[in-house]
N, C-alpha and C positions, 0 to 999 in steps of 0.2 A: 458500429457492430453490424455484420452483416447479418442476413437473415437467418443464411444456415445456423451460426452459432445462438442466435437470439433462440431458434426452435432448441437447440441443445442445452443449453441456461435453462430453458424453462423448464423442459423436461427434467433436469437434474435438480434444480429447485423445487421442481413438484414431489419426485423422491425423495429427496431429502426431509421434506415435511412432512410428511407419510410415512416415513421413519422416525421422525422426530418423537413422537409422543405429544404432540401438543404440546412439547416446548420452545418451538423456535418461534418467535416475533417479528423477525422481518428479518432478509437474505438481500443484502446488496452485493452488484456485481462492479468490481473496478477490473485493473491491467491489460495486459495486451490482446486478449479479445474483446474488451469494451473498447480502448480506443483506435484497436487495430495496427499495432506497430509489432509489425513482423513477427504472429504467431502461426504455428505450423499445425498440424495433423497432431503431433503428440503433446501439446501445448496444453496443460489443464484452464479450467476456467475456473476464474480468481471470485470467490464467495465472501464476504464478513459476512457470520452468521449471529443473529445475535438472538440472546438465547435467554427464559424465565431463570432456570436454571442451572448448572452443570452439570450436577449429580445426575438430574433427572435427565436431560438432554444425552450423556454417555453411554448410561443405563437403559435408553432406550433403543440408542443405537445400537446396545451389545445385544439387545433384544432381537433384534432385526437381523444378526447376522453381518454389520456394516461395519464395526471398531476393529476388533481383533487386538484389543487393550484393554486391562482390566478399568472397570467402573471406577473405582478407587484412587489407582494412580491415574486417571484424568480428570477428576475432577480435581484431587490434588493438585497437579501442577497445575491446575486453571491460574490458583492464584500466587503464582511464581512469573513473574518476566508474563503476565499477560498481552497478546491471548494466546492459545495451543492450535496449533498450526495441524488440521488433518487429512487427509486423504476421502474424501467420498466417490467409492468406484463401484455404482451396482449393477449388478450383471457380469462384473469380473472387469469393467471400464468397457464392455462392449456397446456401452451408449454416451463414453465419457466420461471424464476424468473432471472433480471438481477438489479445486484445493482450496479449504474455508481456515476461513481465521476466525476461531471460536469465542466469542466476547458476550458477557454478561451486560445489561444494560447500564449498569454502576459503571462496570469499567470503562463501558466505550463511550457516558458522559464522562470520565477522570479523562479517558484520552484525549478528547475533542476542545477539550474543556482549557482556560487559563493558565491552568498550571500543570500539565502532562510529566508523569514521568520520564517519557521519553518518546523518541517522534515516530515508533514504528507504527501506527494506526494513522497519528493523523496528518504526516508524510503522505499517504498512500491517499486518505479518504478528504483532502482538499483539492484533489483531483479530479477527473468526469469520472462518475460513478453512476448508477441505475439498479434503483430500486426494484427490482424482480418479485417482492414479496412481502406482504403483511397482513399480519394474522389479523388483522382487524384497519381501521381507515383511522384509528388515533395511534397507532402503531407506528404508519406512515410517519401519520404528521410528527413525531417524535420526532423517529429517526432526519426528516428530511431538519427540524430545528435544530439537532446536533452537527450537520454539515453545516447548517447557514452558520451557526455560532462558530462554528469549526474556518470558515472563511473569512467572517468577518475579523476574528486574529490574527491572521494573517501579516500583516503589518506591523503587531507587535513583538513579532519575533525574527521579519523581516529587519527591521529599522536599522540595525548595526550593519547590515551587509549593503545598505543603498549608497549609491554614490552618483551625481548626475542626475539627468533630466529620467524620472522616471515614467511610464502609462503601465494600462493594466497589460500587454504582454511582455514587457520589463519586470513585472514583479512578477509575472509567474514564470517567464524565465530563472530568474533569480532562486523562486523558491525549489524547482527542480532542480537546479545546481547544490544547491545548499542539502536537500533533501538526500538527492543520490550520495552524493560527499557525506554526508552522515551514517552511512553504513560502508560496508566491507562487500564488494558485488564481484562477481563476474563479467560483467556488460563490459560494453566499450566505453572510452571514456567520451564517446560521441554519445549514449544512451540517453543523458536528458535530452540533450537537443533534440532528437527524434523523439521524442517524447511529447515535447513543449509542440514540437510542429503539431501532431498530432490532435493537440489538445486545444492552439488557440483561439476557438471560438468560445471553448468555456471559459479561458482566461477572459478575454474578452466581455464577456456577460457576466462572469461574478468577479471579475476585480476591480471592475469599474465602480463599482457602488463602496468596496473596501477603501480604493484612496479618495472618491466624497467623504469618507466617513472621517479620513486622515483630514483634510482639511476644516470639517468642522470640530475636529478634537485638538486641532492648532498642530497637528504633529506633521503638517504637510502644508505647501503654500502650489499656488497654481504657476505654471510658467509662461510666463509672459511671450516664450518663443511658439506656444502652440502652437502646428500647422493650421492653415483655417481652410483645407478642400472640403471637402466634402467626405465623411467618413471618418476623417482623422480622429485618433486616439486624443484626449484630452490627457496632455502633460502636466506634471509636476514634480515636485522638487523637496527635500526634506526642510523645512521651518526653521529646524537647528540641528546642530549635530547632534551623536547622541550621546548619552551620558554614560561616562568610565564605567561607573559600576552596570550599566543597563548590559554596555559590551562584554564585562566581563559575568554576567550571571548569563546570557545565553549562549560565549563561546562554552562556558561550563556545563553548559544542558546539550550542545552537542556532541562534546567528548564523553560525558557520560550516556550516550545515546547512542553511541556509535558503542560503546563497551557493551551495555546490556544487548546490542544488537547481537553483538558475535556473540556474547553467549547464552543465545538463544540457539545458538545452530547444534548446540548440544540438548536441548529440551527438544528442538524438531526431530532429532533422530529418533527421540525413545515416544514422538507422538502421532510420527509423520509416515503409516506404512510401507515400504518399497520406497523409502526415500533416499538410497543412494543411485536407483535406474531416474527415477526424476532429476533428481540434481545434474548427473550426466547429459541427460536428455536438454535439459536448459544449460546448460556450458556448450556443448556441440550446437545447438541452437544461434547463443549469441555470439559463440566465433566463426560458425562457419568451417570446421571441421572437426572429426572423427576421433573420437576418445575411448583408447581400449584400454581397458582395467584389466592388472594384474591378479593371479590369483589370490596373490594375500591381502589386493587392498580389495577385492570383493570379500574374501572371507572374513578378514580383521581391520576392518577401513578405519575404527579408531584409533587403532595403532600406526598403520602403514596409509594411510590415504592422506595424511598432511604435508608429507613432502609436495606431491601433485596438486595440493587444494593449495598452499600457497605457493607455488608456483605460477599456475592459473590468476592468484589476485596480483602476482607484479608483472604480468607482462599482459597485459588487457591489452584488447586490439584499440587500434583511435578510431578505426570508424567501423559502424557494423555492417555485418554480411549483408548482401544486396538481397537476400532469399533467406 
């Protein structure tokens, strides 16, 4: 993250809290202005917000001038397909555009946690992420022990898809594959990879201690072809294969993960303000050109904008725009 954006994060973190009402608990920033993989000028910055409450959290925004949604219907859907996906833009975005993903601290232990409904939070948040904000220094510590738990699973829902001599940027390679392949994108279908490049010093430092942990749970053996220079990754290799039903309950938690993914994209419109100029703005973004919308799919985009929106998901470029 460079500087300029870290000053714009903070700033818009800072608002955000000062709007909040004394509901938000800690604001973590992930995506492509944290890891830096080709965001531009119009690019929001990616927020989890995590929050005492909902009701109170909405309500205070609507207080502020900042929702432009009723109190009701968001705290509502909060708990539908969580979390609700919203716009924070004050001063009319003249200091920045922050898109938060609004989670209650129950739910974003249910996300992080063993058993997820499904992988859109912790897909995102076993990532490099930066903590930007907490209301208090056990707020922190919380949240940062929902990532460590959050990584150290890793491997548990890895296991079916390893094959070969694995090290720590092997399995995060793997888990970006697996991860982006679990939703319905726009990107190129080069996105993880530039992703992974991006990111592998964090692989590197928190996946190493995941596959120690694989081998003293017996679910991993060390390989005996380790490079031995200097620096080299420390290889290994799965114990045993894995078991029928292990395969078949997480190819299940994908396909149902990929489902509630997409329909969410109908919960983002009715949470997400000015969210069909965004969506646009990030499709011209990750291919690399120009997208003009017809008047009826600007006026009626849930009727007439799916011919173009799956259009756009089967012809993804293979590699992304150099800019």
């Amino acid at each position: 993250m460079n500087e300029e954006t870290s000053s714009v994060a903070a700033e818009l973190a800072e608002a955000l809290v000062a709007d909040g009402g004394g509901s938000i608990r800690s604001i973590l920033m992930y995506g492509s202005h944290m890891v830096v993989t080709n965001p531009d000028r119009h690019s929001a910055v990616d927020f989890v917000v995590v929050v005492v409450a909902y009701r109170q959290f909405y309500a205070a925004l609507n207080g502020a001038g900042e929702l432009h949604r009723p109190t009701w219907l968001m705290a509502g859907m909060s708990h539908i397909l969580p979390p609700n996906v919203i716009a924070f833009a004050p001063e009319d975005g003249r200091g920045g555009i922050a898109k938060c993903l609004v989670v209650s601290m129950a739910h974003l232990e249910k996300a992080l946690g063993p058993a997820p409904s499904d992988h859109f939070l912790l897909g995102r948040l076993v990532q490099k992420v930066g903590l930007v904000y907490s209301a208090t220094s056990e707020d922190g510590r919380w949240v940062e022990e929902q990532l460590a738990s959050a990584r150290a699973g890793v491997l548990a829902w890895l296991d079916p898809y390893l094959h070969g001599p694995i090290d720590a940027e092997v399995l995060g390679r793997r888990m970006l594959e697996l991860s982006y392949g679990g939703e319905l994108r726009p990107e190129s279908q080069q996105r993880a990879h530039r992703v992974f490049e991006a990111q592998t010093a964090h692989f590197r430092e928190h996946f190493g201690p995941v596959l120690e942990h694989g081998v003293r749970r017996g679910v991993l053996m060390r390989n005996a072809d380790t490079p031995s220079q200097p620096g080299a990754l420390e290889v290994y290799e799965l114990a045993r294969p894995s078991a029928r039903a292990l395969r078949r309950r997480w190819r299940w938690y994908f396909l149902k993960s990929k489902a509630r993914s997409t329909m969410r994209w109908l919960k983002h419109m009715a949470t997400f303000a000015n969210w069909l100029p965004y969506l646009v703005r990030k499709v011209e973004r990750h291919r690399g050109e120009r997208i003009e919308l017809t008047r009826l799919e600007k006026r009626l985009p849930l009727l007439f904008l799916w011919p173009r929106a799956i259009k756009v998901l089967l012809t993804r470029p293979r590699k992304e725009p150099s800019s």
